[in-house]
N, C-alpha and C positions, 0 to 999 in steps of 0.2 A: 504493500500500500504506500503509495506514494504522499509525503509527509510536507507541506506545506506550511512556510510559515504566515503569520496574521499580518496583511497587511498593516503600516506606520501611520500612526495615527497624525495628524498635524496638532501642529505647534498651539497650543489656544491662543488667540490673538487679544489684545487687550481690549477692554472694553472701553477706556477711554485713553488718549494718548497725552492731553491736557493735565499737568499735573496736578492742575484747582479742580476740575471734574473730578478726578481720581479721588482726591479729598474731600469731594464734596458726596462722594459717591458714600465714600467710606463713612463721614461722619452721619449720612440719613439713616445708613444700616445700623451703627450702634444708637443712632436714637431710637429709630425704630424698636430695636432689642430691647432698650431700656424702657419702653413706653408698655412693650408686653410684660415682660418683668412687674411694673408696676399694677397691671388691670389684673394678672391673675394674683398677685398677694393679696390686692386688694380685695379680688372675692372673693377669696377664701377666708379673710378674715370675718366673723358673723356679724352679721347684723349691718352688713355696710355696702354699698355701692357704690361702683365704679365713679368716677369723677375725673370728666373730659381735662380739665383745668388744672385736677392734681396731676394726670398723667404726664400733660406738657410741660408742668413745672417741673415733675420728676425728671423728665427727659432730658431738659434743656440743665439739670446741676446734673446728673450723669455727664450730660456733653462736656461741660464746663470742665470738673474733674477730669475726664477722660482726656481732655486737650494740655489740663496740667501734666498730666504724664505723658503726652506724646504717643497716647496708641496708636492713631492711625496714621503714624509719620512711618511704620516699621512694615516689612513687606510681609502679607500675610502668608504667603506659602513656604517662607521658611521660619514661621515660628519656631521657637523652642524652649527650656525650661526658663530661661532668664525671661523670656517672655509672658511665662506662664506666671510668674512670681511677680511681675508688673504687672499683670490684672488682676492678681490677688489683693496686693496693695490697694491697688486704685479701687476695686474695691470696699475695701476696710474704710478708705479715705474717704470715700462716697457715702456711707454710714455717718461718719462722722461730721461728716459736713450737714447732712442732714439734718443731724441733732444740735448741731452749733445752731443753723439756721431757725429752728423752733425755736432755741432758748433766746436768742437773740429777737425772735419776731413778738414776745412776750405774750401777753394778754392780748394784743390786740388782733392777733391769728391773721399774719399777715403773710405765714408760711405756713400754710394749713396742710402739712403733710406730716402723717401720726408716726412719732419714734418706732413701733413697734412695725408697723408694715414698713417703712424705709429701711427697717435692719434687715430685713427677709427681702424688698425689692434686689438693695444692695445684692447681698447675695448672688442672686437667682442674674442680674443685672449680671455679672461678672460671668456666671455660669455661662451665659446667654454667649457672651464677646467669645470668651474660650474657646466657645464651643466652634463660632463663626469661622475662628481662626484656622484653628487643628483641622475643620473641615476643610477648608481653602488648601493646607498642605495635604489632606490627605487625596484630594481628587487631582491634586498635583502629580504628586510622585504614584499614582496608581493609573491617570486615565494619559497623561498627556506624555508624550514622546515624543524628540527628536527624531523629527521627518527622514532626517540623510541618514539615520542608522535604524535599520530592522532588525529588530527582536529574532535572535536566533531561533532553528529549530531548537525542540528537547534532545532531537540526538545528538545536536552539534553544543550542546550545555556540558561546561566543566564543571567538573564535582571539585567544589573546593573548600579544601579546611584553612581556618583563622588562626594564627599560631599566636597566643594571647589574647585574654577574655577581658583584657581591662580597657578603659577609657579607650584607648586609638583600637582598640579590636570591635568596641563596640563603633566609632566612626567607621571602619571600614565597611562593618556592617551594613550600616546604613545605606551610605553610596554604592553598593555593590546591589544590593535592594533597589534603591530610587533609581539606577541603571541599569534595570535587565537586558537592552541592546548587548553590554557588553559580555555576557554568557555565561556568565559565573555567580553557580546554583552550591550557596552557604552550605554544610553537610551537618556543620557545626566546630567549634572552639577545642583548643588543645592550649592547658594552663597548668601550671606544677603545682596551684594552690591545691592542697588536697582537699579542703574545705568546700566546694564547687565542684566535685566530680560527679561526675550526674545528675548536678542541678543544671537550669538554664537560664542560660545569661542572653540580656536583652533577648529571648525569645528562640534562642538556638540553645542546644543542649552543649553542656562541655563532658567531651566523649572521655577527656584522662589527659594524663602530662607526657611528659614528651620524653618521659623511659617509656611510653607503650606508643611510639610513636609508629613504630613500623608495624604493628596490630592492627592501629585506627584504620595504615593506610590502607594494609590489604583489604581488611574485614568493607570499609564501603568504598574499595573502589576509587579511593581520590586521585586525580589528574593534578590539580592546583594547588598550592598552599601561599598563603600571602602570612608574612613578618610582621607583626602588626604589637614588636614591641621595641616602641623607640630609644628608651633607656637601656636596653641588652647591651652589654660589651662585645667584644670582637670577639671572645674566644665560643660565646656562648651563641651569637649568630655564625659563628666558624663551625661549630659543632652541629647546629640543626640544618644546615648547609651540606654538610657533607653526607648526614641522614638522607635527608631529600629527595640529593641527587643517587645515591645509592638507590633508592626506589623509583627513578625515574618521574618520580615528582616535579615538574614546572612550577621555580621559585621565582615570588614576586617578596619587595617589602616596603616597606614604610619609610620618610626620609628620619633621620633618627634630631637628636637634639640639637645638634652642634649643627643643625640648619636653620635653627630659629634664629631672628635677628632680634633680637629686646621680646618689645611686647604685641611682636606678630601672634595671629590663632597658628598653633597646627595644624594642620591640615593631610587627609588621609593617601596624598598623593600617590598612588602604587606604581610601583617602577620595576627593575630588575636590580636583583643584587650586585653590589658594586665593591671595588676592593676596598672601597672607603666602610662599607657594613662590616666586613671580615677584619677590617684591624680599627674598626672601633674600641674605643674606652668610656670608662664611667665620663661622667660629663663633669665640666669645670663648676664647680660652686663656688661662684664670684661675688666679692661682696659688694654687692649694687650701692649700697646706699652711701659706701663711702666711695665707692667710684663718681657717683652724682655729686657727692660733696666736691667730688676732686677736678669735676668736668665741668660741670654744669655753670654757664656765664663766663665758660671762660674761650680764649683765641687758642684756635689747635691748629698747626700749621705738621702736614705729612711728607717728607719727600718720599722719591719714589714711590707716588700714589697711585699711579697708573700694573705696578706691579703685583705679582700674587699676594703678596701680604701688606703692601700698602692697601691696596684697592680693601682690604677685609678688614684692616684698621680703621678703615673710613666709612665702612659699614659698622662697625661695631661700635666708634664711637658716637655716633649718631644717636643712637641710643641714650644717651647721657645727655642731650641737648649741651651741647656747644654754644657759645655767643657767635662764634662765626670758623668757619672751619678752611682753611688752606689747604686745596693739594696741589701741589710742585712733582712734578716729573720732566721728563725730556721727549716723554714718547706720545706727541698728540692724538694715535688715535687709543693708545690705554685710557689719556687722561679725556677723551670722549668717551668713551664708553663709562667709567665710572661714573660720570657726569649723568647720564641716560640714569644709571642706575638711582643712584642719590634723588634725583628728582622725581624718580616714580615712587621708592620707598619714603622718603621723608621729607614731601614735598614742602612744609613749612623752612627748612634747614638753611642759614643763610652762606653762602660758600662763594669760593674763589678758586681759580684755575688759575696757575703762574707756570708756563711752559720755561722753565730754564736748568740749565743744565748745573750742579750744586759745585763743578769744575773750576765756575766764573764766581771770582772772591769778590770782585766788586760787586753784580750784580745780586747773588746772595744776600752780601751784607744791605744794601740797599732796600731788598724784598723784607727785611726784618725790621727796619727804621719803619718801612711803613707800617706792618700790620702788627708788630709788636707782640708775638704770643706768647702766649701765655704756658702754651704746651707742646713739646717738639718732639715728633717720632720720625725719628732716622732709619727710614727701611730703604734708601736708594741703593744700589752697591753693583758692581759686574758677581756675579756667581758661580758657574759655570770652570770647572777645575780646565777640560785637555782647554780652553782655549786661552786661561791667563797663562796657561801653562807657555803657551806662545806667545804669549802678549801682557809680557810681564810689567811693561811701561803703563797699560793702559789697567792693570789695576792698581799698580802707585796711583796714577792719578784720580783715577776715579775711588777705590776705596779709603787710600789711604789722604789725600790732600783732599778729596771731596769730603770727607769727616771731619778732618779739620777744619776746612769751613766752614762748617754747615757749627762747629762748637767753637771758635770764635764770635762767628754770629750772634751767636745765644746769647753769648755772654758778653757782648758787649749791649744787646737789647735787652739785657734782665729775664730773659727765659726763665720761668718760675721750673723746670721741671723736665729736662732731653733723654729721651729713650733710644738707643744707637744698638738695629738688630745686629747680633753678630751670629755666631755660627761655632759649630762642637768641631769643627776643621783648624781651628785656631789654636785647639789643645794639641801640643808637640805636634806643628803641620809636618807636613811632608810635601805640601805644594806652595804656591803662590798666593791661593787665592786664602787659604790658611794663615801665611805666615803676614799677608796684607792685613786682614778682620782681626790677627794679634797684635797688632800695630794700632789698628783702629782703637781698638780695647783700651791701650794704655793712653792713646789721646786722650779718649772722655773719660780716663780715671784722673788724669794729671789737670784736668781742666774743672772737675768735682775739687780741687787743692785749693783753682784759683777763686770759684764759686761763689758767693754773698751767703752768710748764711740764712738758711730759709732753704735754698736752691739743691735744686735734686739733678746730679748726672750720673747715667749709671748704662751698663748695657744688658742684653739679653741674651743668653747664647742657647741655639736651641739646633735641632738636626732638621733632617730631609722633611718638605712639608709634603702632602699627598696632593696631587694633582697642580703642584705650580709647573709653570711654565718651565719646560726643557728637563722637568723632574723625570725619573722613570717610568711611572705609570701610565701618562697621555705617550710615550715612545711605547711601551709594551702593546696597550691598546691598540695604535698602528701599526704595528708589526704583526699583531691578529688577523687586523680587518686583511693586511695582505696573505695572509695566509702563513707566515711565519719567514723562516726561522724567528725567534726571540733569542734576542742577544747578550749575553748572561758573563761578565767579565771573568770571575771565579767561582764554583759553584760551591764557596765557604765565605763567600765578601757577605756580611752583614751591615745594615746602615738600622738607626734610629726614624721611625716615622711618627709622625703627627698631622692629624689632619688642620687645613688653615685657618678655621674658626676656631677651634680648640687653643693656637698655638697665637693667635691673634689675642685672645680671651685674656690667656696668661701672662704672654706680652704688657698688656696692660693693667692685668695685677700686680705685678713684680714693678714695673717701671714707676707707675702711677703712686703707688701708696709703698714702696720703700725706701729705704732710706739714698744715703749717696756715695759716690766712690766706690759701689759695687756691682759685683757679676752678679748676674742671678741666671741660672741653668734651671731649666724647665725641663720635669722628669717626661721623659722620652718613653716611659715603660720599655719592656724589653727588646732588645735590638730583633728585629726579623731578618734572616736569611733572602738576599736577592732572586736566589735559585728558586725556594718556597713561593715568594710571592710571584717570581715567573710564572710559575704551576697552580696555581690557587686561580689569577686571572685567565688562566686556558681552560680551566676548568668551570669557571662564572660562565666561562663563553658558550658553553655547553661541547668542549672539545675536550681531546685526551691529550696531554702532554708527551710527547714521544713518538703518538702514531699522529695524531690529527697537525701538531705543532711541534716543529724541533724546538726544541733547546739548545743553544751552540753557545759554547765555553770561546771565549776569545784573548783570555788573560787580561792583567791587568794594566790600566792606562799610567805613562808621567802622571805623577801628583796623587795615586789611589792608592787609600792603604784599605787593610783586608776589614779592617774593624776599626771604628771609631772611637775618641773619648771624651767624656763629658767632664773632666776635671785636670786641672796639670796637679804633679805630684806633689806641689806646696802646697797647693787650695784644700783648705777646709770648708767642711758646708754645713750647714744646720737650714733645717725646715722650719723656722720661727713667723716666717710671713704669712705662707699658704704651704699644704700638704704636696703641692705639686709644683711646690718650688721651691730650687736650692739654694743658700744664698751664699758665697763666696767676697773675701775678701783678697784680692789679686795682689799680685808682687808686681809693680809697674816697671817700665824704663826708668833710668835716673834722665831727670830733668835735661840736664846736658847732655846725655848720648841720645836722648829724642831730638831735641835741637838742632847735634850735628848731625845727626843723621837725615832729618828733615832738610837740609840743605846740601848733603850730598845725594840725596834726590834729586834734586832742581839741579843739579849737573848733569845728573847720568842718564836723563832724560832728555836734555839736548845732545849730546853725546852720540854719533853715528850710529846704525842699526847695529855692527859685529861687535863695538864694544857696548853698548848700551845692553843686551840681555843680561851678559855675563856681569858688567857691572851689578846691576839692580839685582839679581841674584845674590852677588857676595854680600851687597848693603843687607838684606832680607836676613842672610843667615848672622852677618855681623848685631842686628839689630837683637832678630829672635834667636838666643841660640838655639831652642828646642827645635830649630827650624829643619827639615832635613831634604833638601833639594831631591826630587827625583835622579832617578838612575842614570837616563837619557839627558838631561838638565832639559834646557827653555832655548826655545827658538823655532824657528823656520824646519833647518834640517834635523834640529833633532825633534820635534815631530812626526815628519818625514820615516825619517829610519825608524822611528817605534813602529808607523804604520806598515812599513814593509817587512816587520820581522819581529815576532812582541818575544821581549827576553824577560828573565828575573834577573839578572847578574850585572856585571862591572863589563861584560865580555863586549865587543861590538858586533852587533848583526851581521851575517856574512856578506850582505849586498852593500858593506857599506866598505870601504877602504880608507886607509888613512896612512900619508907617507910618512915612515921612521916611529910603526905601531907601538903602543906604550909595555911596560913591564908586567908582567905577570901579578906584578902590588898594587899595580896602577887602577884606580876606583876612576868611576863613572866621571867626575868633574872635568875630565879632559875631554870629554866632548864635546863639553861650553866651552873652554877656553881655546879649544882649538877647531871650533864647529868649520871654521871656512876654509877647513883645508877637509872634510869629509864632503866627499861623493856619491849621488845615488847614482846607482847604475838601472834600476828598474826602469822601466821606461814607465809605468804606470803612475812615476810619481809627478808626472806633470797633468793631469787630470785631477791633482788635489786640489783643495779649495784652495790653498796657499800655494803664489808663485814663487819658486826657487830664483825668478830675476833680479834683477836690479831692488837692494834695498831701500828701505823707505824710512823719513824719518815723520816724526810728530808736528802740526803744528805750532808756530814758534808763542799762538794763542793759547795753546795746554802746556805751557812751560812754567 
């Protein structure tokens, strides 16, 4: 028998388009209600009869009250309990009013309506509205459907279970109800509470927890299951995830906490599970109220706002209502898009856009004479290890003199308070971009020395955030959608993750409300395996790691080390601020070797290309000893020859030659100091992004 579905019903069109009709509409119906209301108390009361006169008067202080609250300002077809609680109110309020009114009208019965029938109108009066209302939503979500989508067959209907019976399970509930197009027929809840096992929640039954998960699913058959617990951590969405898929179950979930911005609803969004579900953590418990104390009326000025964690700083602090907010980037269409963003979410929010790059000391300094803030989050910086690893000039300049300006700045406009992101790369570097953000470190500790008292400078140091820009995760994702290989450096490299709102949160817990002259390290929880999370995303994808998607090991890059640290060996820490932050009190530069060294920069930066790497190089490790220059060192060819040939040793690549080869003792640095006399012979290395011609130098504008 051939199984047809019910034709789509159309859209109900409105009855009037005018929004005075609409309210005019709405206010006759509640008087009307209210006019019934009053004719049956009334004859039910003995001995008395209706009264045209009391009914209008009734009506018309029903309306009155009902207009004090605003009922017919709210859309009736999505009423709900907050709703419901505002015509209970109103009316209790309508009682009262009533009774004020007689007492008020005295002897002379100039409000002739009797206490005892206005208590029962009231009432019945409210019953009446309620009822109006919940009917409006219920011939909503039961008659009316979205035209362009037809309501599946029952055979083409997933059987799906809710994994969590509380609050977001009961929304998903809902919208999965008010949306039968979308084909997914509730079976019922799956919840660990054992207190609710075979009882039913909001109207579905909860089958058992989720040790009998793989019982529920054979026993009825389920196709679907949706996530529908936003507060779960990573290991415990990692766990019922890999249940699932073992049953061939089709997982959806919910967006979890750390997508809320301030005092947005939740909302039951259902998606697919993302790597950001699987390495979730419990959520930040921030202390709002002194964060408002700390924000609120005041000028927040962001660099680097256009990037992954600026742009989520200026979401987050939004929240706190600012007096006027600054974002400074260099990259106009980031600091467009934020802009887009900002004006939809917190369209009151008074803001500024200043495209300048934090390089230009004059300009800078000038940007701060005018807007004078009051709060500075320092998240500009280059990030990106193989490429400062070639371009070691360009993160002197931009991380380490663009810091320093951005904290002279401050401090010469009274900056009540500068937060300078730095990075778990800076603990004993091994690269550039490392031994630059330790440099940075000690700028804004030395400049906490020169400070006002009152004045907070301090930095952040935190690991890999999930989903910024050039991070692993949006690379892995592409290397899926192609079909693979995924490209996996060591299959023992571990790094630190954090998701950006979480890492943004804390940022402003630690920077905001600590004290000054120090680090604060934001616990990372435990480091994950790169290989792992390779295979965890092939597997989201609904593929098999190995057969469906290679894995390919390709060793490790200049500047990568195997595993990270979140402390150097001096630093002590204690958790005295928040639970999820470390606070550290740092061994800075001395004053004078930051100085000279700050000016043997401004040399070795104008300095030719062949001595300028090695130069900046030796400044780097002279500066940070902990510093430990990769293998290959920095540059052009020694880029080059990693890519032609990836070693672990001191040894050189065999496509690479070099006249009057060094000693058997002889470590990796001879490669920097003698790069221009190494040859590739590949021919494929002229097809790299970097050209092995004629070098280049800076301009004479970034000196």
């Amino acid at each position: 028998m051939e199984v047809t579905s019910k034709p789509a019903v159309k859209p109900m069109a409105p009855f009037f388009v005018s929004p005075f009709l609409r309210q005019a509409a709405k206010q006759l119906m509640d008087g009307c209600l209210a006019a019934l209301a009053w004719v049956i108390m009334e004859s039910l009361v003995a001995g008395s009869d209706w009264s045209l006169k009391r009914m209008i008067l009734w009506a018309l202080t029903a309306l009155a009250v009902g207009g004090l609250f605003q009922l017919t300002r709210h859309v009736y077809r999505l009423t709900d309990l907050r709703d419901a609680l505002r015509l209970a109110t109103a009316a209790i309020a309508l009682a009262a009013v009533a009774l004020v009114m007689k007492v008020m009208a005295g002897p002379l019965n100039l409000y002739p309506l009797m206490p005892n029938i206005a208590f029962g109108a009231a009432v019945l009066t409210g019953v009446f509205w309620s009822a109006l209302r919940i009917g409006c939503r219920w011939w909503r979500e039961t008659h009316v459907q979205p035209a362009a989508i037809p309501a599946p067959s029952e055979q083409r209907r997933n059987r799906t279970l809710i994994v969590g019976a509380g609050k977001a399970g009961a929304l998903v509930l809902q919208e999965l109800e008010r949306h039968p197009e979308l084909g997914y027929d509730v079976i019922g809840f799956v919840d660990d509470d054992p207190t609710i096992h075979g009882e039913r929640a909001h109207g579905v039954r909860v089958l058992g927890g989720s040790d009998r998960l793989e019982i529920i699913v054979r026993k009825h058959n389920v196709t679907h299951a949706v996530l529908a617990i936003p507060s779960a951590s990573g290991l415990v969405v990692r766990k019922l995830n890999a249940t699932l898929q073992g049953l061939r179950v089709q997982i959806k979930t919910v967006p979890g906490l750390y997508n809320l911005l301030g005092t947005q609803v939740w909302k039951p969004v259902i998606r697919d599970v993302s790597i950001e579900d699987v390495l979730r953590r419990d959520p930040v418990r921030l202390n709002h109220s002194a964060m408002l104390q700390a924000v609120e009326g005041s000028v927040v000025l962001i660099t680097g706002a256009g990037g992954s964690i600026g742009s989520e700083l200026a979401r987050q602090i939004c929240n706190f209502k600012p007096k006027h907010l600054v974002l400074l980037g260099r990259g106009e269409n980031s600091l467009w898009m934020i802009q887009q963003e900002i004006q939809r979410l917190f369209p009151t929010q008074p803001y500024s856009l200043e495209l300048m790059d934090i390089r230009k000391r004059s300009g800078l300094r000038e940007l701060f004479q005018i807007y004078r803030p009051d709060i500075v989050l320092h998240a500009a910086a280059h990030k990106h290890v193989p490429f400062l690893e070639t371009h070691p000039a360009e993160a002197v300049l931009n991380n380490i003199f663009g810091t320093k300006n951005v904290v002279e700045a401050a401090l010469e406009s009274g900056v009540r308070s500068l937060v300078s992101i730095s990075t778990d790369k800076a603990v004993n570097p091994t690269n550039v971009l490392g031994a630059s953000k330790r440099i940075a470190e000690c700028i804004v500790l030395e400049a906490s020395k020169k400070a006002q008292p009152g004045k907070s400078f301090v930095s952040v140091r935190f690991g890999n955030v999930l989903g910024s820009r050039g991070s692993v995760v949006p690379i892995f994702v592409e290397q899926i959608e192609r079909g693979g290989p995924i490209t996996v450096t060591h299959p023992e490299m571990t790094r630190y993750f954090m998701t950006i709102p979480e890492a943004s949160q804390l940022v402003l817990q630690a920077g905001l409300l600590g004290g000054t002259g120090k680090v604060y390290v934001l616990d990372m929880g435990e480091p994950v395996k790169i290989a792992d999370l390779a295979s965890d995303m092939v597997k989201l994808s609904g593929l098999a790691p190995g057969r469906d998607i290679e894995i390919r090991f390709t060793g490790l890059r200049p500047g990568e080390k195997l595993h990270e640290e979140l402390f150097l060996d001096s630093e002590r820490s204690s958790t005295t601020l928040h639970a999820k932050v470390f606070e550290t009190n740092p061994h800075g530069i001395p004053p004078e070797k930051l100085q000279e060294g700050m000016e043997a920069f401004r040399k070795a930066i104008t300095l030719p290309f062949r001595q300028r790497q090695p130069e900046i190089v030796r400044l780097l490790k002279w500066m940070v000893p902990t510093y430990t220059p990769s293998l290959l060192g920095v540059g052009r060819y020694g880029g080059h020859a990693w890519n032609r040939r990836k070693v672990n040793s001191a040894v050189p690549p065999e496509n690479c030659r070099r006249k009057n080869p060094p000693s058997k003792d002889a470590t990796a640095p001879w490669l920097v100091a003698n790069k221009a006399r190494i040859h590739i012979k590949d021919d494929t290395a002229s097809r790299s992004i970097y050209s092995l011609e004629p070098w280049t130098t800076l301009d004479e504008h970034d000196a």
